[in-house]
Residue frames as qw, qx, qy, qz and C-alpha x, y, z in Angstrom:
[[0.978, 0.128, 0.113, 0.119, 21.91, -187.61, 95.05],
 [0.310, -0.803, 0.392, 0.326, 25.73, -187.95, 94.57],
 [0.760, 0.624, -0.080, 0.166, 27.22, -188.37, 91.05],
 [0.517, -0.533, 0.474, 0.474, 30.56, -189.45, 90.67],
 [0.540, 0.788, -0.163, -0.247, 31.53, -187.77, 86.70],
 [0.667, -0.308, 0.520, 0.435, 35.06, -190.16, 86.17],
 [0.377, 0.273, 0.532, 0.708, 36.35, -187.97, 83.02],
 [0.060, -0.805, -0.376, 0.454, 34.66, -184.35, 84.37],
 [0.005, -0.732, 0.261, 0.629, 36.99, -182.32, 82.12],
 [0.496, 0.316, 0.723, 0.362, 36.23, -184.74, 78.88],
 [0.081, -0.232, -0.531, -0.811, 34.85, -183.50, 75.52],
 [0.485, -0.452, -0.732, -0.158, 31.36, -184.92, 77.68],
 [0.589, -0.310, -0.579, 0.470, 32.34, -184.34, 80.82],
 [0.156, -0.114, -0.143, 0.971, 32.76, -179.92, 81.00],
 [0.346, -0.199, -0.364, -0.841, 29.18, -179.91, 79.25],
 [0.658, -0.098, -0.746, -0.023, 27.97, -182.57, 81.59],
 [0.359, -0.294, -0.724, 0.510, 28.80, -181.53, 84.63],
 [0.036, 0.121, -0.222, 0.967, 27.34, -178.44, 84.66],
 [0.433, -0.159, -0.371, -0.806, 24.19, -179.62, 83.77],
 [0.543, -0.203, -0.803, 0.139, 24.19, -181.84, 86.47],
 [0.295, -0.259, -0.490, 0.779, 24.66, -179.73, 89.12],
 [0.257, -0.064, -0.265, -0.927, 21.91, -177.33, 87.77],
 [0.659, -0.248, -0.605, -0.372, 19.45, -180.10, 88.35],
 [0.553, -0.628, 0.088, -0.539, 20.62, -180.12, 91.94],
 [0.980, -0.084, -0.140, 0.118, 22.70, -183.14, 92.01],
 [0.534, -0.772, 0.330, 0.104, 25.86, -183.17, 94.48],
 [0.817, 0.561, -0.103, 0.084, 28.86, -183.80, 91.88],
 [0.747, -0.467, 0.424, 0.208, 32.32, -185.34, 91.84],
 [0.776, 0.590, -0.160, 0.157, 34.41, -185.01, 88.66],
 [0.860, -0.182, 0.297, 0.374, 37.52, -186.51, 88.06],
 [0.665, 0.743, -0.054, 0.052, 40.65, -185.60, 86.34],
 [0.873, 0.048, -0.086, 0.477, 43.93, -186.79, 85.38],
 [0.451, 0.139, -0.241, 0.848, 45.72, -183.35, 86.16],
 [0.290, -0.472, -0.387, 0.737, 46.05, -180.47, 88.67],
 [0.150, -0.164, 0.199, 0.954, 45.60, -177.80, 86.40],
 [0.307, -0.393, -0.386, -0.776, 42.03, -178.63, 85.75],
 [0.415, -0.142, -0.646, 0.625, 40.78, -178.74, 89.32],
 [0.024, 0.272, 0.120, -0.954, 39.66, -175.27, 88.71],
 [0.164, -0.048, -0.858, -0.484, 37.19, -176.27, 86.19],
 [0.447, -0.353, -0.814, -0.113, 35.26, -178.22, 88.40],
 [0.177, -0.402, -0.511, 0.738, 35.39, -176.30, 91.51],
 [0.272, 0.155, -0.201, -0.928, 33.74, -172.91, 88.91],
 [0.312, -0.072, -0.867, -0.382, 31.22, -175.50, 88.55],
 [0.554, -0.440, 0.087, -0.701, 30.36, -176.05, 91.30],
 [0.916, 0.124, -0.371, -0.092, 31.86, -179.46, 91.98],
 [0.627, -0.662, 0.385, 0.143, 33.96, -181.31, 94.18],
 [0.633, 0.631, -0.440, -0.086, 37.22, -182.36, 92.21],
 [0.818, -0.384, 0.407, 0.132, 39.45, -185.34, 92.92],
 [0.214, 0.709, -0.633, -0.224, 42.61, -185.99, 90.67],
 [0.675, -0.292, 0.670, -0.104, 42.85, -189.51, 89.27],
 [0.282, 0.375, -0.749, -0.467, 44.27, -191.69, 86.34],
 [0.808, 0.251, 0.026, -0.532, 41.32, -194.00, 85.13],
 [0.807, 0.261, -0.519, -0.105, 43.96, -196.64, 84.28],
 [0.065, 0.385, -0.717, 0.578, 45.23, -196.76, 87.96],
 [0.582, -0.455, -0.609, -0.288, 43.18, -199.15, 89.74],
 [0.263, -0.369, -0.485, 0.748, 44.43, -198.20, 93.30],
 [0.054, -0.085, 0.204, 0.974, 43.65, -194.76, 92.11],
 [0.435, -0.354, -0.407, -0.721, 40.34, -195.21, 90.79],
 [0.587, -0.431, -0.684, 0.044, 39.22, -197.18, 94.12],
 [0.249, -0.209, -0.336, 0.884, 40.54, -193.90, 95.99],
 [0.106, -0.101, -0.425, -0.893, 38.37, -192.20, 94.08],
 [0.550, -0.360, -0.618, -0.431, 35.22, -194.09, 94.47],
 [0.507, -0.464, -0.685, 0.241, 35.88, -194.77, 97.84],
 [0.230, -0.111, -0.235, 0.938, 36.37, -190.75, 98.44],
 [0.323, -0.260, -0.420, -0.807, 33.53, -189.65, 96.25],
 [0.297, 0.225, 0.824, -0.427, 30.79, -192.23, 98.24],
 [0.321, 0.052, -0.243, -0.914, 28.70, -191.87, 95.43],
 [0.690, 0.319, 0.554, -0.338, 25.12, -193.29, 94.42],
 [0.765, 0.571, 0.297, 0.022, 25.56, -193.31, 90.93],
 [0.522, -0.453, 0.384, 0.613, 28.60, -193.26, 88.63],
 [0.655, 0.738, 0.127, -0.102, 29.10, -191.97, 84.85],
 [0.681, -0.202, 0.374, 0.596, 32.05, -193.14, 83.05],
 [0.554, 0.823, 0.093, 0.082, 33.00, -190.31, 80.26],
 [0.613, -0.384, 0.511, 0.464, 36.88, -191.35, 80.38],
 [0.842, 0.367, 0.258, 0.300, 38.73, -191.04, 77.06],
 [0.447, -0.353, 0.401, 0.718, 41.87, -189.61, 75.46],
 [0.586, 0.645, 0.435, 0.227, 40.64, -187.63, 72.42],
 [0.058, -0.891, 0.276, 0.355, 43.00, -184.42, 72.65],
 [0.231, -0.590, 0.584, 0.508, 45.30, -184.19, 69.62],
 [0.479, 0.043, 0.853, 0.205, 43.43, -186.83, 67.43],
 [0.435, 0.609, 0.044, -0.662, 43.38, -186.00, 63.80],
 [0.157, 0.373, -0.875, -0.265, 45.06, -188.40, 62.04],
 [0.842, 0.010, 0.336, -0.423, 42.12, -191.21, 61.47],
 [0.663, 0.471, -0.549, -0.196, 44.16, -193.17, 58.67],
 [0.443, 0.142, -0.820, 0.333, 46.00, -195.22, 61.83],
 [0.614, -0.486, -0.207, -0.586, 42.31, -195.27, 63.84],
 [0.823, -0.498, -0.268, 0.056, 42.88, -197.89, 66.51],
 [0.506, 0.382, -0.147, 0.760, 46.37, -196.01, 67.08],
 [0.135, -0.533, -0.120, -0.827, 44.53, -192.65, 67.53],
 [0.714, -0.498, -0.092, -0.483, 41.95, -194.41, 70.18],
 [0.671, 0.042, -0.737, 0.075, 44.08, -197.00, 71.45],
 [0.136, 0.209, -0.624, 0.741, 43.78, -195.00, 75.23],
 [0.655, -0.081, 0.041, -0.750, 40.52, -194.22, 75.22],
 [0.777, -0.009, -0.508, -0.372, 40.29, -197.77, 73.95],
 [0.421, -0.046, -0.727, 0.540, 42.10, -198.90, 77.41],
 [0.286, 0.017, 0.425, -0.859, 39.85, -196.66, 79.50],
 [0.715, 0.065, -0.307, -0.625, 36.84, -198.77, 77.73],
 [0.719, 0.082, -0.681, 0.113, 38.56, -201.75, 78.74],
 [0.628, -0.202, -0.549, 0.513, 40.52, -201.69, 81.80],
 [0.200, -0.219, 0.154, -0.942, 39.31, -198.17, 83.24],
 [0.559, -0.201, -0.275, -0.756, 35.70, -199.78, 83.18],
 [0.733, -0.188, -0.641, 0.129, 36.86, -202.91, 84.99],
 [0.503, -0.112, -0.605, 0.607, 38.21, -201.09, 87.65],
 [0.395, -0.216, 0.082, -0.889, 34.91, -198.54, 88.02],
 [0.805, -0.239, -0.329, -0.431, 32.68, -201.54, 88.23],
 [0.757, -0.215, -0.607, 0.113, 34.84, -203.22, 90.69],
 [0.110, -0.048, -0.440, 0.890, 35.36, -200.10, 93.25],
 [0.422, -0.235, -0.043, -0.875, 31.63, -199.57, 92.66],
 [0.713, -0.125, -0.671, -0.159, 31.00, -202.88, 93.59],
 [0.427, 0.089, -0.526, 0.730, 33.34, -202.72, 96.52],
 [0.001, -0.007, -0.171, 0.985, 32.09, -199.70, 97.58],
 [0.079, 0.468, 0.754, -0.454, 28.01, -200.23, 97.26],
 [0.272, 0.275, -0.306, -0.870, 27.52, -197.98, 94.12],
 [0.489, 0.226, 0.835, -0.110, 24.56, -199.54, 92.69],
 [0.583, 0.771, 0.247, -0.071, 23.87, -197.59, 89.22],
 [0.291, -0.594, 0.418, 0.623, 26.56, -196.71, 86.77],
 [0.613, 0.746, 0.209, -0.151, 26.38, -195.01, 83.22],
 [0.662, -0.344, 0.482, 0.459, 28.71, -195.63, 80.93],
 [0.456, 0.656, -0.257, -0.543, 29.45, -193.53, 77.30],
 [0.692, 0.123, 0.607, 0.371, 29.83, -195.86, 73.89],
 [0.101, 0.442, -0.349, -0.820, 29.14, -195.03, 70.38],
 [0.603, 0.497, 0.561, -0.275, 26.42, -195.07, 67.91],
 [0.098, 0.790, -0.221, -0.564, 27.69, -195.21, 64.20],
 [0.458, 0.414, -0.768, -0.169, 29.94, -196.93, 62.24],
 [0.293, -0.259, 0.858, -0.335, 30.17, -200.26, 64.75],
 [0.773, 0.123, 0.434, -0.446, 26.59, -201.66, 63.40],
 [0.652, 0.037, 0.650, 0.388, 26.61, -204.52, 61.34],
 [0.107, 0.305, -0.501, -0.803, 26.64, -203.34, 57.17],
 [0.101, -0.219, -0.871, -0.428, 23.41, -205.19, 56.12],
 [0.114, -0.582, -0.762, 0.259, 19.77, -204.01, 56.39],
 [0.066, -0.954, -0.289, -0.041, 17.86, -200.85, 57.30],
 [0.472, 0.519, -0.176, 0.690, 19.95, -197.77, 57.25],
 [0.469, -0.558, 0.199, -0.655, 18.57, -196.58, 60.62],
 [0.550, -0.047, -0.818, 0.159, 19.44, -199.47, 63.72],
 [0.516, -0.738, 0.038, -0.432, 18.14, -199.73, 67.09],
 [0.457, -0.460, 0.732, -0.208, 19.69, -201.17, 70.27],
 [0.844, -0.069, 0.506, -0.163, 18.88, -204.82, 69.12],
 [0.806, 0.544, -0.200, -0.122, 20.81, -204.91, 66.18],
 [0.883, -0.060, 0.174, 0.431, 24.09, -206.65, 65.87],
 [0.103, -0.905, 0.247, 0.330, 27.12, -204.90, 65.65],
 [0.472, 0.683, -0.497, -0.250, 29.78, -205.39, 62.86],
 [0.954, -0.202, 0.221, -0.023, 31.13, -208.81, 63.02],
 [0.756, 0.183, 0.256, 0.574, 34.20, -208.66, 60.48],
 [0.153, -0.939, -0.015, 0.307, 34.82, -204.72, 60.82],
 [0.299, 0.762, -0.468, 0.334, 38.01, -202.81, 58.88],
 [0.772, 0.086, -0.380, 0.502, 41.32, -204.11, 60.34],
 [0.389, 0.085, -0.408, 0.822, 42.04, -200.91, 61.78],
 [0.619, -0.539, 0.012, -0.572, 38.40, -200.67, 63.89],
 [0.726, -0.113, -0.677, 0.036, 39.09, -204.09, 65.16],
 [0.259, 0.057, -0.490, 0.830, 40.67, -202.93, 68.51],
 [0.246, 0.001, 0.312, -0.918, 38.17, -200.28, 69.14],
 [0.735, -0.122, -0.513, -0.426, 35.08, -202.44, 67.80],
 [0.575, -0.168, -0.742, 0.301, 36.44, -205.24, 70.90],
 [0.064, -0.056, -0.455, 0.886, 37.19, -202.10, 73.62],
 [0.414, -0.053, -0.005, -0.909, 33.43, -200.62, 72.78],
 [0.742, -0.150, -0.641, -0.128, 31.85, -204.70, 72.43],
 [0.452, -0.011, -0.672, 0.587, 33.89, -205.02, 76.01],
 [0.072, 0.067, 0.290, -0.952, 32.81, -202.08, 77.79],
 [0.647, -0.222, -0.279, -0.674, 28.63, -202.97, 76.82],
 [0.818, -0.146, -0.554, -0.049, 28.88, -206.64, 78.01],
 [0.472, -0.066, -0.785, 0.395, 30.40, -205.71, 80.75],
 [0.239, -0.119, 0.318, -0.910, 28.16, -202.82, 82.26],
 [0.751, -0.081, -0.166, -0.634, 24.89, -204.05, 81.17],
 [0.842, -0.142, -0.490, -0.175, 25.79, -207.60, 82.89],
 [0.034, 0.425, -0.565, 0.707, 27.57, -206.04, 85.83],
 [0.548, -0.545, -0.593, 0.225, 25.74, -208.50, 89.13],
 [0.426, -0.525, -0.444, 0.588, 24.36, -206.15, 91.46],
 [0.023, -0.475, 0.047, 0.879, 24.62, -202.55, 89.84],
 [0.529, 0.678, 0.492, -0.139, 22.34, -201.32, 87.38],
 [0.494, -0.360, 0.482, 0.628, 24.31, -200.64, 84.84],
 [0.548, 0.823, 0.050, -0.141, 23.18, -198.22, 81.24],
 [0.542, 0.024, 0.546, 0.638, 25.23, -197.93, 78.22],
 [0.439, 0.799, 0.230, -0.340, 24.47, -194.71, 76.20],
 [0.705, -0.009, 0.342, 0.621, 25.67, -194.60, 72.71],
 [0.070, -0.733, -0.145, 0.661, 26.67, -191.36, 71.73],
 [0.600, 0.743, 0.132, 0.267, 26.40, -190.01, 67.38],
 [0.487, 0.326, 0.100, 0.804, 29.07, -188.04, 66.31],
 [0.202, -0.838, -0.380, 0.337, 28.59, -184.98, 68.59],
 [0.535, 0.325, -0.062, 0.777, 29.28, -181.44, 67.78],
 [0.507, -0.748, -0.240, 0.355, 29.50, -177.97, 69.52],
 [0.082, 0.975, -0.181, 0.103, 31.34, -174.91, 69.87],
 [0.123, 0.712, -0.657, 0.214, 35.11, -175.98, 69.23],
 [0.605, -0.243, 0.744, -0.150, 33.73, -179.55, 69.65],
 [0.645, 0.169, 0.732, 0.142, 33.61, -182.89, 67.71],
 [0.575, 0.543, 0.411, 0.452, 32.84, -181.98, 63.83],
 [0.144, 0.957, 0.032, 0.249, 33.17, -178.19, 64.81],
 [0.623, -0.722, 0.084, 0.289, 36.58, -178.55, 66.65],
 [0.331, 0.856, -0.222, -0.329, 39.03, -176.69, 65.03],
 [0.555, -0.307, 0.748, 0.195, 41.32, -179.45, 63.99],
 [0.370, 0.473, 0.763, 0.239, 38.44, -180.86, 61.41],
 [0.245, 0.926, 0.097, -0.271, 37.44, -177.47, 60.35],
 [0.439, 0.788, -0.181, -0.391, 40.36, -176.93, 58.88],
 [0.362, -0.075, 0.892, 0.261, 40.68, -180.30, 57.29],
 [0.358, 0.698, 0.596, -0.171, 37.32, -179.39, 56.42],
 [0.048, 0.875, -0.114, -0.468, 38.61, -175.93, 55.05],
 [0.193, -0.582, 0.722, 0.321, 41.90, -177.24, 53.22],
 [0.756, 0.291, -0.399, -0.430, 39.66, -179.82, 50.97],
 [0.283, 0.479, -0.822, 0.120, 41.35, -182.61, 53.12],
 [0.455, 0.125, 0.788, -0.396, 37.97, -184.29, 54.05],
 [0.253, 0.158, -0.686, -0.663, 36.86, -185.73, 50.66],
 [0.831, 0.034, 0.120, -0.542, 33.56, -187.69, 49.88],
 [0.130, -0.307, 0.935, 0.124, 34.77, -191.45, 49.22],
 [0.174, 0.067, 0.972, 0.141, 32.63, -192.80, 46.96],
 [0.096, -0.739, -0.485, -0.457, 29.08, -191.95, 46.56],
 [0.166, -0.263, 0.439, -0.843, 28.91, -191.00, 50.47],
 [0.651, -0.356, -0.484, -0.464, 26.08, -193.06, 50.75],
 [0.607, -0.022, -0.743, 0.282, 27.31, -193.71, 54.38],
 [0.527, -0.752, -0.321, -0.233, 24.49, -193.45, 57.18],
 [0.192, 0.178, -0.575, 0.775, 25.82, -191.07, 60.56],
 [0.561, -0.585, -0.538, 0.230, 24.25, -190.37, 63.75],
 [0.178, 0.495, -0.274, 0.805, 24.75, -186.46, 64.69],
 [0.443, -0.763, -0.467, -0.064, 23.86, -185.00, 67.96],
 [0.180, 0.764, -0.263, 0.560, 24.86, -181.67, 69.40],
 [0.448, 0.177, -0.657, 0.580, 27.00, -182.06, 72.43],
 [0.476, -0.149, 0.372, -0.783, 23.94, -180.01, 75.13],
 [0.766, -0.222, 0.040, -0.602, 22.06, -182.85, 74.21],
 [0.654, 0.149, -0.705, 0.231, 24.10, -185.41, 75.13],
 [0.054, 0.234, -0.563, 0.791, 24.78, -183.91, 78.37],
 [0.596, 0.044, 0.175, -0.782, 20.94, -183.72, 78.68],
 [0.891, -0.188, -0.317, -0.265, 20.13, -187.36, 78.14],
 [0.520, 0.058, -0.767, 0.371, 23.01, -188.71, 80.23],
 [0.283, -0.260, 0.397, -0.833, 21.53, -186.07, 83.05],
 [0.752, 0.006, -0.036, -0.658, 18.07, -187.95, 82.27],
 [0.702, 0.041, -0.710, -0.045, 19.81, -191.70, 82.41],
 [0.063, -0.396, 0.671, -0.624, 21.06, -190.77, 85.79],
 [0.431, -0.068, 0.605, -0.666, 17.58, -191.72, 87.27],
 [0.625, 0.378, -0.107, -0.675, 15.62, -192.84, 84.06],
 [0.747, 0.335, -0.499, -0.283, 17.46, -195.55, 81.99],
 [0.924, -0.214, 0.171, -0.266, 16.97, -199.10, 83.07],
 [0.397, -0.607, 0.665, 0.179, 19.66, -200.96, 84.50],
 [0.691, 0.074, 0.719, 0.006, 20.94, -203.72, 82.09],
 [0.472, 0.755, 0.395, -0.227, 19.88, -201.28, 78.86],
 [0.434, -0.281, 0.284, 0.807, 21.51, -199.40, 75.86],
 [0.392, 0.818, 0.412, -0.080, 20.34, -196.34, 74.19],
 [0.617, 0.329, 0.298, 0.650, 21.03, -194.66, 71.13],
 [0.050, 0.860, 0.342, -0.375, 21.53, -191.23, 71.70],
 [0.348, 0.285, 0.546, 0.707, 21.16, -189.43, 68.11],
 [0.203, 0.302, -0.030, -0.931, 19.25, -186.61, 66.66],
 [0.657, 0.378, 0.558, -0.338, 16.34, -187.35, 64.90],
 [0.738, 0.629, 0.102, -0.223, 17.42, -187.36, 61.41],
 [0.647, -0.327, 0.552, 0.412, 20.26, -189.46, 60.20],
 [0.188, 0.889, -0.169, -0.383, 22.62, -188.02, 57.72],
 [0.906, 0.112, 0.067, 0.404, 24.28, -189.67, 54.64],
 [0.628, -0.179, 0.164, 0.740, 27.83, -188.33, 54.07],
 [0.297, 0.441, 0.428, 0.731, 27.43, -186.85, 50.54],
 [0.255, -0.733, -0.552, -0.304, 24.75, -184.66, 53.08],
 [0.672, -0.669, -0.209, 0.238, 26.12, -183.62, 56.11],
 [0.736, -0.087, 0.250, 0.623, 29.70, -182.99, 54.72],
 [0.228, 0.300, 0.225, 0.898, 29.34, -180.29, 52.16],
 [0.377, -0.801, -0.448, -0.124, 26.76, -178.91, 54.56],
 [0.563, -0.742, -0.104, 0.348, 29.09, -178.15, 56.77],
 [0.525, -0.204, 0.162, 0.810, 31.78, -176.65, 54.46],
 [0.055, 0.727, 0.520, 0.446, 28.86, -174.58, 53.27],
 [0.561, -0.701, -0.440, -0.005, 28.41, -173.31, 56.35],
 [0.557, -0.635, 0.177, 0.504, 31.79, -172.50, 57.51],
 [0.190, 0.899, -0.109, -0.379, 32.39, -170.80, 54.13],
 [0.422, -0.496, 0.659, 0.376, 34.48, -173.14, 52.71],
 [0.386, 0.320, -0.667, -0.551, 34.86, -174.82, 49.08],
 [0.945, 0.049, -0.036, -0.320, 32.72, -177.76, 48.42],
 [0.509, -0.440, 0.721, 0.165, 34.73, -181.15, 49.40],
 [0.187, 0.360, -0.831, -0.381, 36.57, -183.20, 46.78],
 [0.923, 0.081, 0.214, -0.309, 34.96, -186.37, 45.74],
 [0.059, 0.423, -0.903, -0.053, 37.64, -189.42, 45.18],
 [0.897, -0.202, -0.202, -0.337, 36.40, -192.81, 44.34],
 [0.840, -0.501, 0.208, 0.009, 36.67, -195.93, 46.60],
 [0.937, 0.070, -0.066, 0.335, 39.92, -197.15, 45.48],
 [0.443, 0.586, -0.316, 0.600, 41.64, -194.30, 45.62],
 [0.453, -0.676, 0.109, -0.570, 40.18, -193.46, 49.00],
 [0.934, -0.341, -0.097, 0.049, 41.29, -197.03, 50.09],
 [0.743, 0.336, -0.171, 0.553, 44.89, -196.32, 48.91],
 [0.039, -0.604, 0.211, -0.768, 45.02, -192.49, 50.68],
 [0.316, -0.521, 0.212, -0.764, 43.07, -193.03, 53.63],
 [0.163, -0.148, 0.928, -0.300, 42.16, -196.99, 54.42],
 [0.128, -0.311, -0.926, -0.171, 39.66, -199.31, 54.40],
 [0.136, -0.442, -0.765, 0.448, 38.13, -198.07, 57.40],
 [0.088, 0.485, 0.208, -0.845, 37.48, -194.83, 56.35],
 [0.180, 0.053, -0.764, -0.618, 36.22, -195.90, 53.25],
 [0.183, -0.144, -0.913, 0.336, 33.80, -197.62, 55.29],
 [0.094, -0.631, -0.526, 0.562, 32.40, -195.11, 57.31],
 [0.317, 0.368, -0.115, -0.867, 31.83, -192.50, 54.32],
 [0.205, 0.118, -0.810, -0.536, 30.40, -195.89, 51.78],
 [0.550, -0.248, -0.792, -0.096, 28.81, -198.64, 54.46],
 [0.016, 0.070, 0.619, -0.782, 28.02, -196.88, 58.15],
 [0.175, -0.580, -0.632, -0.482, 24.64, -197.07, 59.52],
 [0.051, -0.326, 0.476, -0.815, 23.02, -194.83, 61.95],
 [0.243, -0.078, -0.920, 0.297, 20.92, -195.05, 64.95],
 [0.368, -0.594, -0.417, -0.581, 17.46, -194.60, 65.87],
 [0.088, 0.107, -0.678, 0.722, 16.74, -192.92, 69.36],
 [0.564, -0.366, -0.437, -0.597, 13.09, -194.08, 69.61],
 [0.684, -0.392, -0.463, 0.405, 14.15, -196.24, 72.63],
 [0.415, -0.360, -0.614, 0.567, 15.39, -193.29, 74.49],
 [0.273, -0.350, -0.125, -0.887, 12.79, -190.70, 73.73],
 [0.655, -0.353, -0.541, -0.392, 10.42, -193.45, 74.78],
 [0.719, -0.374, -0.554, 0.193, 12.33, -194.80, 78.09],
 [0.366, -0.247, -0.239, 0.865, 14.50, -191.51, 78.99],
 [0.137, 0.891, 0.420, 0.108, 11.22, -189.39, 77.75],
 [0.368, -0.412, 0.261, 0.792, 14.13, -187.29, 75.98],
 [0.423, 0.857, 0.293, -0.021, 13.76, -184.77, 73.44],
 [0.543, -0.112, 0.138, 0.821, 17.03, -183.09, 71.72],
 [0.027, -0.689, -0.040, 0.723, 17.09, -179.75, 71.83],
 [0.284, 0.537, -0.607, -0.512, 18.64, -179.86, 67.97],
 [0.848, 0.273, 0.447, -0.080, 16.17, -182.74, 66.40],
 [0.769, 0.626, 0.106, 0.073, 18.37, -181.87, 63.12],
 [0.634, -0.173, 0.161, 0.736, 21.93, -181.15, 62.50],
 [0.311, 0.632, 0.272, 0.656, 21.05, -179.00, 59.46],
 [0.292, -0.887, -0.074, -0.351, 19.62, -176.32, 62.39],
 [0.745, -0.542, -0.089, 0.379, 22.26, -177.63, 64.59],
 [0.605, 0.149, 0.116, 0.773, 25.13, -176.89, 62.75],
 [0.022, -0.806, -0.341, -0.484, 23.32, -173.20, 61.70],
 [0.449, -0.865, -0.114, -0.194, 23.09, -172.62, 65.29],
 [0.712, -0.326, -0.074, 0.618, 26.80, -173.49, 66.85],
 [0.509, 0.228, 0.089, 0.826, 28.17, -171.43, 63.94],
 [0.092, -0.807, -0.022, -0.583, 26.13, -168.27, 65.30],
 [0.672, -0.737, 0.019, 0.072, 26.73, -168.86, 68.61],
 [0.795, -0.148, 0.135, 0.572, 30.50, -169.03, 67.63],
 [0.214, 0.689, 0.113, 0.683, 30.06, -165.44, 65.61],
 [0.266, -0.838, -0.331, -0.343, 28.51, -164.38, 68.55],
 [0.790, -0.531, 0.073, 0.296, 31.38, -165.06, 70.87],
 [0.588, 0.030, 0.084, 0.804, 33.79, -163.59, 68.61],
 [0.020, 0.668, 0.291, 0.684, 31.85, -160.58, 68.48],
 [0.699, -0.684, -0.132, -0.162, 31.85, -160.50, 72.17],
 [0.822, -0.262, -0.002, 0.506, 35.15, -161.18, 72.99]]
């Protein structure tokens, strides 16, 4: 089978492809510059250059690639630490959700692609009322923080239109908070925000996340390729959702650091925003019962607590190696 990866050299995308091609599938990744090229080729991949907001472009693409099955992991997350001006931070990505996705689904169209997976996010976004733990059928926020709004529309946009794409079978996997070696909560940015005391608790923490360690992402999207039913959306999480107050000083445990401050909500609104107020007070997470059940997945790291544990040796181990 031929996989076109659109975003090969992503956070997703470098952990992603390999594991594709391991499985035997004929791979295509994308990226926006020359310089990673190399990347993909050590991969084992074929590599096309191409900006995701260029619709000519992306139809070159598609129509070079010929795949059978696409996987959108587009976005723009290099550099982004500042969360206080959130829809700011995302606002590319939040165009590559939008208008990127319009113009994969209409060169796959074009072109005769007939399956295409597409990353979201499992997390904050669900509505604030109910069970701390959602599945795919819940409702997503309706009246969100001001400064989700944007990305709340791009990530609302980008479901409704894959999963009702005419003609292409079309998944939706939201992804938890992912981490990794020098990725998502372990990338060194947030470490040492994490270090520096400059990721307080806001409030109690009582606010429900979604972790999952970045191999098993890679490993269910491998497993949507063939598995998850057009039209669908699955949560892909770890098995044990984490409130803040939990997760948080875990991890500065972990990485040796001081226990984080605790600030209540008001001040946290004043420092840091609504939104983030939010997502440490009112977030729920997401239950991945649906795709154990339909992508008969299993994460490697059912727990953060062992996850975390395990990057940070693997990260000793590499400096001890190097």
């Amino acid at each position: 089978m031929r996989i076109l990866v659109a975003g090969a050299t992503g956070v997703v995308g470098r952990t992603l492809l390999p594991c594709l091609i391991a499985k035997g599938y004929r791979v295509v990744g994308t990226t926006r510059t020359e310089s990673k090229i190399g990347f993909i080729r050590r991969m084992g991949g074929e590599a096309i250059v191409m900006n995701g907001l260029d619709r000519d472009a992306v139809r070159r693409a598609v129509e070079i690639a010929r795949p059978e099955v696409i996987i959108h992991e587009m976005t723009d997350l290099s550099g982004i630490s500042d969360l206080r001006r959130f829809d700011r931070a995302f606002a590319v990505s939040n165009r590559l959700r939008t208008e990127g996705t319009d113009y994969l689904l209409a060169a796959a169209k074009e072109m005769g692609v007939k399956r295409l997976v597409a990353q979201s996010f499992c997390g904050w976004p669900f509505a604030r009322f109910g069970s701390a733990v959602k599945s795919e059928a819940d409702p997503l926020d309706a009246e969100p923080p001001k400064e989700l709004r944007r990305t709340l529309e791009a990530i609302s946009h980008l479901e409704k239109v894959v999963t009702e794409a005419p003609g292409i079978e079309g998944v939706v996997l939201r992804y938890g908070a992912f981490y990794g070696h020098d990725t998502g909560l372990f990338g060194a940015p947030f470490l040492d925000q994490v270090r520096r005391r400059r990721v307080p608790i806001i409030g109690d923490g009582s606010g429900w996340w979604s972790l999952v360690h970045i191999e098993d992402v890679a490993g269910a999207t491998a497993l949507a390729v063939e598995r998850g039913k057009g039209g669908q959306i699955y949560n892909i999480v770890d098995d044990e959702p984490a409130r803040v107050r939990d997760w948080l000083p875990t991890l500065a445990g972990i990485i040796g650091a001081r226990p984080p401050r605790h600030v209540p909500r008001w001040l946290g609104r004043l420092v840091a925003g609504e939104h983030l107020v939010v997502m440490m007070t009112e977030a729920r997470a997401g239950s991945n019962a649906k795709a154990k059940r339909d992508l008969q997945w299993q994460p490697a790291q059912s727990s953060w607590r062992q996850g975390f544990a395990d990057v940070l040796q693997q990260g000793t181990a590499r400096d001890v190696a190097a």
